[in-house]
C-alpha positions in Angstrom: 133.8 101.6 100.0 136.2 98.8 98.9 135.2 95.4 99.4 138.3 94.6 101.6 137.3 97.9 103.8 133.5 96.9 104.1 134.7 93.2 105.3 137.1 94.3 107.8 134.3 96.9 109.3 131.8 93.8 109.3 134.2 91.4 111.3 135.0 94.6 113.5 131.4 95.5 114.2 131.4 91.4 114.9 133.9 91.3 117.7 132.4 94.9 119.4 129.4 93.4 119.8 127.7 96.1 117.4 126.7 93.0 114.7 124.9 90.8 117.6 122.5 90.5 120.4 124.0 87.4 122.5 125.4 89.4 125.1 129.0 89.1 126.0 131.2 87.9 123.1 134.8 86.7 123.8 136.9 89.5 123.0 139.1 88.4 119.6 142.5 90.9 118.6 141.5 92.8 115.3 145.0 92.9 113.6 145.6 96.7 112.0 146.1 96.9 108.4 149.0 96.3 106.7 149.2 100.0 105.6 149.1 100.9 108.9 152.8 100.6 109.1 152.9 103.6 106.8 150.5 105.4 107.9 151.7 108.6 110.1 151.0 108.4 113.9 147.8 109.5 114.7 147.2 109.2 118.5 144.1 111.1 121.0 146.6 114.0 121.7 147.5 114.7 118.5 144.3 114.2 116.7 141.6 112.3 117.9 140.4 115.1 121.0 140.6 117.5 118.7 138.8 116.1 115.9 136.0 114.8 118.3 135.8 118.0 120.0 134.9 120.0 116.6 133.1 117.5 114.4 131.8 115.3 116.9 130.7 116.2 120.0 128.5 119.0 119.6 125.7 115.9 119.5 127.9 113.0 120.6 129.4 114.8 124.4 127.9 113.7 127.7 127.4 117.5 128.3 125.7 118.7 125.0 122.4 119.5 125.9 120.8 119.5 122.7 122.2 116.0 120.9 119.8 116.8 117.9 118.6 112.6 118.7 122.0 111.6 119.0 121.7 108.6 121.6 122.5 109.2 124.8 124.3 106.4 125.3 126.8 107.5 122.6 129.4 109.9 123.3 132.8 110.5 122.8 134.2 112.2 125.7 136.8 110.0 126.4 139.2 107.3 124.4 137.7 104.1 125.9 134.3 105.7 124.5 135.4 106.1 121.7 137.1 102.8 121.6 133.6 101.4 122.8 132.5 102.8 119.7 135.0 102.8 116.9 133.0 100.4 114.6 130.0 102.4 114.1 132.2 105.7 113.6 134.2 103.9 111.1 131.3 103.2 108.9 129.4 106.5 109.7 132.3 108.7 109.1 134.7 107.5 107.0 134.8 105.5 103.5 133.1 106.8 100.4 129.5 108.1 101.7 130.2 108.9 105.2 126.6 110.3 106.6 128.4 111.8 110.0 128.5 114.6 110.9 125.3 115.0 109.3 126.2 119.0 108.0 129.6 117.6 106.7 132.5 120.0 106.4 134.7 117.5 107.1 138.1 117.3 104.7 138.9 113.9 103.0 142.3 114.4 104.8 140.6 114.4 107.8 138.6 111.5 107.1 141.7 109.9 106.2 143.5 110.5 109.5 140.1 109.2 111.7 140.1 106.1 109.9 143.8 106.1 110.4 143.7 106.1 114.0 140.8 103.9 114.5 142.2 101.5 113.0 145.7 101.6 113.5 145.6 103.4 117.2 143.4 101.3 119.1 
């Protein structure tokens, strides 16, 4: 993971909360990337849903009954959840090691295009 990537994630984790335990923080606007002017749309209709449907949420779904110790409080049934979320599925699932989902089967391109819309959706 490139330096610039893993500092971005860091301030990101930061202003969700993920990187502290004082409560509330004051919510700061994460400007996208620059290359997110290039990259192609990626929205929740066009790839997100599905994406989350087939790699994710067999463990991460409000309705999976077997979450194989995925935390309850963690799914992604909706966009604000996954919004509430987006830091810690950033640096499980994409970069160079991602460890989620834990079988993989997951296609660089497909990594590409979640870290695309998490980034540059949102």
């Amino acid at each position: 993971m490139s330096v610039a990537r893993r500092c971005f994630l860091v301030v990101l984790s930061a202003v969700s909360g993920m990187a502290c335990d004082q409560g509330a923080v004051e919510p700061i606007i994460v400007e996208p990337p620059d290359w997110c002017a290039e990259a192609p749309v990626t929205t929740w209709n066009n790839f997100g849903q599905g994406f989350l449907v087939e790699n994710c949420q067999p463990c991460h779904a409000s309705t999976t009954v077997d979450r194989h110790d995925a935390p309850a409080s963690v799914t992604f049934d909706t966009p604000d959840e996954v919004a509430d979320h987006r830091a810690r599925i950033l640096i499980n699932a994409t970069g160079d090691e991602p460890e989620m989902p834990p079988a993989g089967g997951v296609s660089e391109e497909d990594r590409a295009r979640l870290e695309a819309w998490l980034l540059c959706d949102f």
